[in-house]
N, C-alpha and C positions, 0 to 999 in steps of 0.2 A: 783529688789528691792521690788514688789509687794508681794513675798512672805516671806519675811526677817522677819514678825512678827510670834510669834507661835500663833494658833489660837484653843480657843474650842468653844464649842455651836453649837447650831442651829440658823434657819431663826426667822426673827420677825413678827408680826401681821401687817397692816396694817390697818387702822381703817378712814373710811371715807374721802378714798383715802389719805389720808398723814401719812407717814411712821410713827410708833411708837418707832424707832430705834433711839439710841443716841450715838454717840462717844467721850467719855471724855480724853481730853490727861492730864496725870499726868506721864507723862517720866521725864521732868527737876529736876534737883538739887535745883534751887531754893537758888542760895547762895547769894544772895542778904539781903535775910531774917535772912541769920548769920545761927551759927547752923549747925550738922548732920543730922537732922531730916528732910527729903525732905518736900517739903512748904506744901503739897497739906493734910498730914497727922498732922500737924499743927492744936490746938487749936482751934477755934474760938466763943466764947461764950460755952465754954465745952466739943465741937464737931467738930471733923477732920472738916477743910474746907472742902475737898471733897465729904466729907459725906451730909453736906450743895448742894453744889452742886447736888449730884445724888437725893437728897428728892427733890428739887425743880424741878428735870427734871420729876420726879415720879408723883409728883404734878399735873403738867400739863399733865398729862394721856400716859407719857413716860415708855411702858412696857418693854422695850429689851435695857439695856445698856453695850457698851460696853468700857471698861476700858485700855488706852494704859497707861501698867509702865514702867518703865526706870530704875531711878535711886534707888538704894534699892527696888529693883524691890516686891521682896516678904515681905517685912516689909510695905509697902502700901496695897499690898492684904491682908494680915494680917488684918491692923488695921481697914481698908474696914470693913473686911468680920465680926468683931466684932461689927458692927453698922446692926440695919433693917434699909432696905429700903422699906417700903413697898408699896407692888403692879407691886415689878419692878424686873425683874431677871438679874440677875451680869455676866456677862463676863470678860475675861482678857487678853489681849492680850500684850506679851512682846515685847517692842523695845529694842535691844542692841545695837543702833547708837542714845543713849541717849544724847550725850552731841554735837549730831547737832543739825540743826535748828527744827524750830516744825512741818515743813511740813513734814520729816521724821516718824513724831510719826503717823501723820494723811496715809503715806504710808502702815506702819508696820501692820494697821489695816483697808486696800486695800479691802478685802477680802470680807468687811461686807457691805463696800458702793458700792452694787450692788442695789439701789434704795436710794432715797432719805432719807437723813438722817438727825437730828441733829448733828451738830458737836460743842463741846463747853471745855473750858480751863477751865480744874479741878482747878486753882486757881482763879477761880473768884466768887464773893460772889453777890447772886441775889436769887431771889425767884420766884416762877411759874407766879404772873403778868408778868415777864418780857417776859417770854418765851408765853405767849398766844400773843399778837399781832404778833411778825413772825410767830408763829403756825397758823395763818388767812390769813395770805400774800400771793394772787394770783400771784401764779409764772410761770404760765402756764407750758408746757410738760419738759422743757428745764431749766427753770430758777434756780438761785440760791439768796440767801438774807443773808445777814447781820442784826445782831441789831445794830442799830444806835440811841447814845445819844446824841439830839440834843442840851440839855441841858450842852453846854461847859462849862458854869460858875460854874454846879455842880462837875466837873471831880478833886479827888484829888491830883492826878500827872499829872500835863498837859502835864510835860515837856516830859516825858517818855510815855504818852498817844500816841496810832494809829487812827490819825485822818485820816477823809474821808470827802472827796469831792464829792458832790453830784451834777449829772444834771436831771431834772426831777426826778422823783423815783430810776435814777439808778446809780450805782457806777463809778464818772470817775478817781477817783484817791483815795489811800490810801499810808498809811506812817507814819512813826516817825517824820518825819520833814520837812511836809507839811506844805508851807506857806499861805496857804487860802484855808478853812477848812469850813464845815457843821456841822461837827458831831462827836462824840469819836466812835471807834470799841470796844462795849461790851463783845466783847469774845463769841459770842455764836452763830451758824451759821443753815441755812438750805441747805445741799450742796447735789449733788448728783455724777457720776460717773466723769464727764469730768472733776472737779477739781483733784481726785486724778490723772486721765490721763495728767494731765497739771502738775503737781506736779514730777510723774514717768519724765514725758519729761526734766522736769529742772535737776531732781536729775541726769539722764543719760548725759547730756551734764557738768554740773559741779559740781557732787559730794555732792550737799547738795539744800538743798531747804526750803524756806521760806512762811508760809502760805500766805502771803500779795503777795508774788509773784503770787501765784496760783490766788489769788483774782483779781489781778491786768490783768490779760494776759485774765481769762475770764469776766473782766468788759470791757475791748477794745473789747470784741465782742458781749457787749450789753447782756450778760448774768449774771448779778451780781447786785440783788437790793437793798438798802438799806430800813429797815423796823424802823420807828422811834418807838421808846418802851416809848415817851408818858414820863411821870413822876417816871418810874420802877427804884428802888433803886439798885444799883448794886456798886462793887469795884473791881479792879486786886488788891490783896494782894501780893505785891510784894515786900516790906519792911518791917521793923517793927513798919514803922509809919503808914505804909498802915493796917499793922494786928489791932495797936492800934483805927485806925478808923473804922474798921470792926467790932474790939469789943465794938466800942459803936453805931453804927448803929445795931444790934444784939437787944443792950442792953433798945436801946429806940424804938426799930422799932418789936421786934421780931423776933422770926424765919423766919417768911416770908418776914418781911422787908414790910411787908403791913400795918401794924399795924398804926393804927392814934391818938394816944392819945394826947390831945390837948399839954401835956408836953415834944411831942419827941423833936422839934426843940431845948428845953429846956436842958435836958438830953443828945444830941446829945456834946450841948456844953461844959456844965459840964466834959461832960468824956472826950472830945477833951480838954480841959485847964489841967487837970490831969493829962492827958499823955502827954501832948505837941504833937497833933497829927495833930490840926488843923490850 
């Protein structure tokens, strides 16, 4: 399965020992969100989500990313390759086992996580604060971390939220439908080789594979930590009520979603009552 993705490029920089490499899955369909148009290449404030996505990974001094597509596979590279990123060079790596689970996507592009990597879901909506606190996370030779929102009362699908159970700093449980919880999974990881080996393992025994699986099997061995991200503004866009909430955190917060103007709480809710989003 390790080599089931097509792959080009080369190696990436390392830069004061932590990897500069990022891997963004945008394989899914995305039919939740209604529509032809896969999610990730989707609007948001004027601007593909995805594109949102790779500026903020840029941001935080991510020079090498690489891009798993799936579904319309080249109409995503496409509408990519029409946006700057700058400071960051594009990769693309296809999965054609798109419509399994997303551990598959994270498989397809085996090849690049040969050292510690960024790994984060092209539909999720966040800005470089978020990624600097896990980009600080002593993980020592072995470790791997999560972003975690400790802030559950901010999460706007809780129902459909991957929450995590934390002991001490480290992962002992994740899930959809976790009954006693820490924290929401932000979508955006610091992983390195033994998760996609954990990953390969599952897919070989049962044909498909689930990133929370991978998380799950190397947090029972005490290698899986969770990194709190503090007050960082982030969203999974996975509806259209979820898009409508994306476009007014956008709207009041800016592009980076850092923005403080003392009218965002204001504005926030403004465009949530307009769109019936909140």
């Amino acid at each position: 399965m390790r080599g089931a993705g097509r792959t080009d490029g080369a190696a990436a920089r390392t830069i004061s020992g932590v990897s500069r490499r990022a891997i963004v899955l945008c394989a899914g369909t995305g039919s939740r969100l209604l529509g032809p148009l896969p999610k990730t290449i989707r609007l948001v404030g004027g601007v593909p989500l995805v594109v949102r996505t790779l500026r903020a990974l840029a941001g935080a001094g991510i020079d090498d990313i690489v891009v798993v597509t799936g579904y319309r596979g080249e109409q995503v590279r496409q509408a990519i390759a029409a946006w700057a990123i700058p400071g960051a060079r594009l990769r693309f790596v296809h999965n054609d086992a798109f419509e399994q689970k997303n551990g598959v996507s994270l498989l397809a592009a085996g090849a690049y996580v040969d050292r510690e990597c960024v790994l984060s879901m092209g539909d999720h909506l966040y800005g470089a604060d978020l990624l600097r606190p896990l980009l600080a996370c002593d993980l020592g030779s072995d470790g791997h971390a999560l972003a975690v929102d400790r802030g559950i009362a901010r999460c706007f699908d809780l129902a459909d939220a991957t929450k995590v159970r934390l002991r001490g700093g480290s992962i002992a449980d994740i899930g959809k439908d976790l009954v006693r919880y820490d924290g929401i999974d932000a979508g955006v990881f610091r992983v390195r080789r033994e998760l996609v080996d954990e990953l390969d393992r599952l897919w070989r025994k049962d044909g498909d594979c689930e990133l929370s699986e991978g998380v799950r099997a190397l947090a029972a061995r005490g290698h899986f930590y969770g990194c709190d991200i503090g007050t960082a503004r982030w969203i999974d866009v996975d509806t259209p009520e979820a898009r409508d909430r994306a476009e007014a955190l956008v709207g009041a917060f800016g592009d980076s979603l850092a923005e403080h103007g003392v009218s965002g709480d204001v504005l926030i809710s403004r465009a949530c009552a307009s769109r019936s989003c909140c």
